[in-house]
N, C-alpha and C positions, 0 to 999 in steps of 0.2 A: 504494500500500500504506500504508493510513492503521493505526498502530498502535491500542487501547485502552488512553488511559490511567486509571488511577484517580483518586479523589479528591484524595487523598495526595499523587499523582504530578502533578496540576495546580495544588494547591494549592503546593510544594515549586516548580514550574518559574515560575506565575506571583508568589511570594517574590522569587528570583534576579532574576526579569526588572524586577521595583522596587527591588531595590538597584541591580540594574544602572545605570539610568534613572538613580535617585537620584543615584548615584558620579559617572555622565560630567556632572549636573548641576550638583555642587558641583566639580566640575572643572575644569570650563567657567567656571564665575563668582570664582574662586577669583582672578586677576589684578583682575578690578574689585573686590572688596572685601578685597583685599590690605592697602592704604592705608588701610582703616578699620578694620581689624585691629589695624594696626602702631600707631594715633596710641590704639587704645584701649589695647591694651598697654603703650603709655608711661606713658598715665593711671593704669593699675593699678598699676605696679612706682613712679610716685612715692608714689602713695598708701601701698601698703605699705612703701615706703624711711622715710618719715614718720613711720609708727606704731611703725618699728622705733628709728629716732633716738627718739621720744621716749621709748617700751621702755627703753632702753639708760642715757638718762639720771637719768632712774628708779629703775632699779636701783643705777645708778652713785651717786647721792646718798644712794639706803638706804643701802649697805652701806659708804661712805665712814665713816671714825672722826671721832668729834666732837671740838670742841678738848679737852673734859674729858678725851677718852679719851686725847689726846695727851698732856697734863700728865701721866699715870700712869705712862708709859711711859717 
């Protein structure tokens, strides 16, 4: 007993069936490139640790008072 499916309905089952694939793919590979995840991830968070130190000290030198402004006071 073979059903008729629609367009719709092939269209909709064969979608599922490439995520599916997809998912158990990236699943599957997810322990081998674990490792090249985690060392690019280092790379990113010093990079943006970097741009935030220099950020910081930046601001910290604008907003610091000048000696002039110290004599006023």
């Amino acid at each position: 007993m073979t059903e008729k499916l629609t367009l719709k309905e092939r269209a909709v089952r064969g979608y599922w069936s490439i995520v599916g694939i997809v998912s158990a793919l990236i699943l599957s590979l997810q322990p081998v490139l674990a490792d090249d995840i985690w060392s690019r991830f280092s790379t990113i968070m010093k990079d943006v640790y970097g741009e935030l130190v220099g950020i910081s000290t930046i601001c910290l030198l604008y907003t610091s008072p000048s000696p002039r402004d110290m004599r006023r006071s």
